[in-house]
Structures are given as structure tokens and as C-alpha cells.
C-alpha positions in Angstrom: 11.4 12.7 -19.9 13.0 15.9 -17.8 14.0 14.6 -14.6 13.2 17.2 -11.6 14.9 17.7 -7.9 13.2 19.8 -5.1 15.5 21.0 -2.3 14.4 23.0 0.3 16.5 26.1 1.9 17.5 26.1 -1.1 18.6 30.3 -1.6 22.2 29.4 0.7 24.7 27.3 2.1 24.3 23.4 1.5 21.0 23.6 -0.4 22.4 26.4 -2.5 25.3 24.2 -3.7 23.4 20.7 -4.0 21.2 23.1 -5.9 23.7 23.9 -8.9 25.2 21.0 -8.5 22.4 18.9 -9.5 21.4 21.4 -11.6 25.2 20.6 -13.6 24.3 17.2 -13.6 21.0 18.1 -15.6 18.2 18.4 -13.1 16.1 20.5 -13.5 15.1 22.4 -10.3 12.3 23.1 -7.9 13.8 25.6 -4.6 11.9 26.5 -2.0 13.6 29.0 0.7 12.1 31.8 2.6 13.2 34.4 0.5 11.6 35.0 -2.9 14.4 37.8 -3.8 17.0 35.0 -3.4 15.6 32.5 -4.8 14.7 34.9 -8.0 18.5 35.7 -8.3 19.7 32.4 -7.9 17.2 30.8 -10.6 18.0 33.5 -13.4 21.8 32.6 -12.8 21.1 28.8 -12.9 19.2 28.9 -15.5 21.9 31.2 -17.9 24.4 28.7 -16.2 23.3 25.4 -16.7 20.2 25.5 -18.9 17.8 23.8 -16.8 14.1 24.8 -16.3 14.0 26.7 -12.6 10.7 27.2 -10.9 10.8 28.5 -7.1 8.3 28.9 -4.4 9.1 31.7 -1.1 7.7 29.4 1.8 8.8 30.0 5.5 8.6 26.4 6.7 7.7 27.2 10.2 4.8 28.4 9.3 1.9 25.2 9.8 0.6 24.6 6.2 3.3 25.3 4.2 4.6 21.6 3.1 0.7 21.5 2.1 1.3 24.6 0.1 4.4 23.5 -1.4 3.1 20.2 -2.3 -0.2 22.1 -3.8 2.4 24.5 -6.0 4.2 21.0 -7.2 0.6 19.7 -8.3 -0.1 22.9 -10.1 3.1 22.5 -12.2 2.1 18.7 -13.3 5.7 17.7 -13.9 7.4 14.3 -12.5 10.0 14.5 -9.6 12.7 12.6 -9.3 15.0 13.5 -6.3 13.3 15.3 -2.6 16.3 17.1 -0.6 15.2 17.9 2.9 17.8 20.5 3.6 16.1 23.7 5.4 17.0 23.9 8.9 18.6 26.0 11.4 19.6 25.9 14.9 19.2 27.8 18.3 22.1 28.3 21.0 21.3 28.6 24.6 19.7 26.2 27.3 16.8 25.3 26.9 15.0 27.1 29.5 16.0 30.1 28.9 15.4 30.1 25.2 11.8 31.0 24.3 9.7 28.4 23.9 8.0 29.4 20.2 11.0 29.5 18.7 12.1 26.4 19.5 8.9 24.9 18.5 9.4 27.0 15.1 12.8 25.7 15.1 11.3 22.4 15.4 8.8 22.7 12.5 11.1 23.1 10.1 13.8 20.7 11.5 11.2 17.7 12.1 7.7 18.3 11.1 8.9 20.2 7.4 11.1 17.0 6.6 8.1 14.7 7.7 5.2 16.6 5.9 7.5 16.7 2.3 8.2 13.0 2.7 5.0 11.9 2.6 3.7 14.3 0.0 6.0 13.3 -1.8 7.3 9.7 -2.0 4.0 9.1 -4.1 5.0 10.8 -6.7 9.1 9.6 -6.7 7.7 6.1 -6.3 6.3 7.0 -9.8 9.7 7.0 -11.6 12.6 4.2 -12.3 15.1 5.7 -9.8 14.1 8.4 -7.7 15.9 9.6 -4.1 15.8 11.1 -0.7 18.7 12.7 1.1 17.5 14.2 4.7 20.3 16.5 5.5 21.0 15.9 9.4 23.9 16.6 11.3 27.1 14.9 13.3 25.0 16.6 16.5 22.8 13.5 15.2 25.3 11.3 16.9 25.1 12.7 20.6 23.6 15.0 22.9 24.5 18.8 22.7 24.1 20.6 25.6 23.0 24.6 24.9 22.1 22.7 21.5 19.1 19.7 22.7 16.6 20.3 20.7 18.4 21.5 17.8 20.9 18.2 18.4 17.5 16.1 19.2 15.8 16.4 15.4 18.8 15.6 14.0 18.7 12.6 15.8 14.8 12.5 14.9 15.9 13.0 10.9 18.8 10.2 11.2 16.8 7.8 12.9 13.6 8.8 10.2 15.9 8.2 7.2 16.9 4.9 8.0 13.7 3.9 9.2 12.5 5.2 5.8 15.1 3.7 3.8 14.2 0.3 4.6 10.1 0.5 4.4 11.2 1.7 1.0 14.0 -0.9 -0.3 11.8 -2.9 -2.5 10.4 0.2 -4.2 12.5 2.6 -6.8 13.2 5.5 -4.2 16.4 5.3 -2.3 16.7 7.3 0.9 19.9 8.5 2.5 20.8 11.1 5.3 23.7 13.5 4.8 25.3 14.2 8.3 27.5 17.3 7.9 29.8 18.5 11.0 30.7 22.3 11.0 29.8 24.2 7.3 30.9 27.8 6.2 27.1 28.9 5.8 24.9 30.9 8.0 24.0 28.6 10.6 26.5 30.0 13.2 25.2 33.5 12.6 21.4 32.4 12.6 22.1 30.4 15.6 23.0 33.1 18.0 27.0 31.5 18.1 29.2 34.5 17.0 30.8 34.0 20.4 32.5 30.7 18.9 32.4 31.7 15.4 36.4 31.7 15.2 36.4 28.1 16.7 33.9 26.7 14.4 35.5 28.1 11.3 38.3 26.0 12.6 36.6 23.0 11.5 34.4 24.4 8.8 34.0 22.7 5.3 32.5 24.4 2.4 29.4 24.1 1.3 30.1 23.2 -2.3 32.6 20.3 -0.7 29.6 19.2 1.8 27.3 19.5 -1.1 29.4 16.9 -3.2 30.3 14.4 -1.1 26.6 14.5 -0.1 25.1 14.1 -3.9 27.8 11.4 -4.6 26.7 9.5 -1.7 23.1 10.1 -2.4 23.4 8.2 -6.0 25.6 5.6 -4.4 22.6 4.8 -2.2 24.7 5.2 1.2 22.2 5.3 3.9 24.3 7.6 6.2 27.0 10.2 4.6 29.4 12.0 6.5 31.4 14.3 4.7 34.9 14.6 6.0 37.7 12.9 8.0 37.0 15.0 11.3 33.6 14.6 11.2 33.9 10.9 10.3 36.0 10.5 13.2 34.1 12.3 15.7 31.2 10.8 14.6 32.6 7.4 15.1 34.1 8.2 18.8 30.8 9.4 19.8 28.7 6.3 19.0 31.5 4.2 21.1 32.2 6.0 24.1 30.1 6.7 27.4 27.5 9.0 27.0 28.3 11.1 30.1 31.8 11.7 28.6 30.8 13.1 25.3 28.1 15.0 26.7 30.8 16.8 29.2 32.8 17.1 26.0 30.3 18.8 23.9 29.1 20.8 26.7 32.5 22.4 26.7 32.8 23.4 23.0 29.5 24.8 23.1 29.3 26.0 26.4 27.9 30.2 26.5 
């Protein structure tokens, strides 16, 4: 039987590499990103590539209804599904305040409501299958509170604290769920996020994608329930869960401050 992953944001970055990766490891691929151009391109060259079956939907995950209409498409096609990667998101810089309020309720569609919405469409149909996965792609931010960054920072927390609350309501069952917590990425999420003014410090500490991508996958079929890709992050993450609060938050407040 052809085993099937879905990854959303699929067209760049992380999802773009967790994409052909899985796609080298024989999966064959459902992507969903907001632009059908994108995805067109990047299917045609999978699919030469790799030699996997490639079917795409263009969904803009802000938008309310569109897990439904994802999750209708994935009816439509009547084929199993084996791994669910919750990767589209995107962030917003500024305080909170001052930002306008629908985006960062847009922001937090696809951040919070997309990853719950596809969970629960979905698990149904992984629960179907001997081995099947999650991997919710959160963040180190998951680990404190970002100042010019809170709501962006607070679903990430949301998705960590989902996953693992997830993970265990499913142990006894065939789906494994993990969370892949990724500190600063060469994608387009500085860009996207309004941070050019830091762009040089961020690239500082930026992984690639394709490196996020494996350690993420790897981890994923290991059954980790959190992943954190990288010694930095791995360490930052760490001093953040065990020091004051007020400390960390005056620390992150300066590397992000506008």
C-alpha cells in the first residue's frame, strides 16, 4: 500500500525541505501552501526527482474554513495517510498594541486554530494505519515569553503544550506525535515578519532548512516528543526553562527589541 504525508506551508523553507525529504524516503506527497504557482513547480520537480505521486491544494490557512476544505480535497482523493506535518506558520514583529488587531488574529489562525482543525480531521484517518505520525512544528520562542513577539511566541507555546498533550491521549494507539522546536531558520520568516532591522543578527544563528528539516524527520520516526534541532538552540532552550522568568524576558526583549 502507498504510504502518503501531508505537510502544510509546504511551497518554502522547513515544509519545503521535510517535503523532499520524505518524498526521498518514498512518501508520497499531499502540500498545501498558499500559493498554487509554487506548489505547481515544486510537485513537477518532486515528482521527475523522486518518483512519488504529488497532489497539491493552494489554501490560505487564515482564511476560516479552509482545514475543512483541505480535509474535503483529502476525502475526494480516497487514498490512506500516513504522516500530518503541521508546519505553516509565520510571525508578526511589533508590540502588541500597536500591531493591528486582524492580523494577529489571522496570524493566529494559522499558528493555533490551522494545526488544531488538521489534527482532528485527521487523526481518524492516521489511526487507520500500522504506524502513522504527527510533527507540530513549534518554535524555541515555545520556551519563553518574547516581548515585540507575544502572540506569535504564545501559539508556539499553545502548539508545544498541544503536542504533548496529544501525544499521550494517543500512546496506546498507532499515531505517534512529536513537536519540532526550531530556533532561527534561513527561510522567509524574518522577511514576512516585518524583522529586516535584525536580519543580519538572526542570520548569525540561522540553520538551514534542509538541516532543520532532517533532524526534525529523524526525530519524528524516533518518536521524540520534543525535537530541537541544534546545539544553540538546545542550549538556549534549556537555560530558558531553568532561569527566572523576569530575566529571560529582559533578555529576549533586548534581541528583539524595535
Amino acid at each position: 500500500m502507498k504510504k502518503y504525508a501531508l505537510v502544510t506551508g509546504a511551497s518554502k523553507g522547513i515544509g519545503k525541505s521535510i517535503a523532499w525529504l520524505l518524498a526521498q524516503k518514498g512518501y508520497n506527497l499531499l502540500l498545501v501552501a498558499r500559493s498554487e504557482a509554487e506548489l505547481n513547480v515544486l510537485s513537477v520537480a518532486i515528482t521527475s526527482a523522486c518518483h512519488v505521486d504529488v497532489h497539491y491544494y493552494a489554501a490560505d490557512l487564515s482564511n476560516a474554513g479552509a482545514a475543512a476544505d483541505i480535509a474535503a480535497w483529502f476525502t475526494g482523493l480516497s487514498i490512506p495517510l500516513s504522516i500530518l506535518v503541521n508546519n505553516a506558520g509565520y510571525g508578526q514583529w511589533g508590540n502588541f498594541d500597536e500591531l493591528p488587531l486582524p492580523g494577529q488574529m489571522a496570524m493566529m489562525r494559522v499558528n493555533i486554530d490551522a494545526v488544531v482543525e488538521l489534527s482532528h480531521y485527521f487523526i481518524p484517518f492516521l489511526k487507520l494505519q500500522q504506524q502513522a505520525y504527527i510533527l507540530n512544528v513549534s518554535s524555541t520562542t515555545a520556551y519563553q515569553a518574547v516581548p515585540t513577539m507575544a502572540i506569535y511566541a504564545a501559539a508556539k507555546v499553545f502548539v508545544l503544550s498541544f503536542s504533548r498533550a496529544l501525544r499521550y491521549e494517543l500512546k496506546n494507539t498507532s499515531v505517534h506525535v512529536s513537536c519540532l522546536c526550531p530556533g532561527p531558520t534561513d527561510t522567509n520568516f524574518v522577511h514576512r515578519a516585518g524583522m529586516d532591522a535584525i536580519a543580519e543578527l538572526a542570520a548569525k544563528f540561522n540553520m538551514s532548512p534542509d538541516d532543520v528539516a532532517a533532524i526534525g524527520i529523524a526525530g519524528m520516526f524516533a518518536n521524540k516528543a520534543e525535537i530541537v534541532p541544534g546545539f544553540l538552540n538546545k542550549l538556549s532552550s534549556a537555560t530558558a526553562r531553568h532561569s527566572p522568568k523576569r530575566l529571560i524576558e529582559r533578555i529576549t526583549a533586548g534581541l528583539y527589541k524595535r
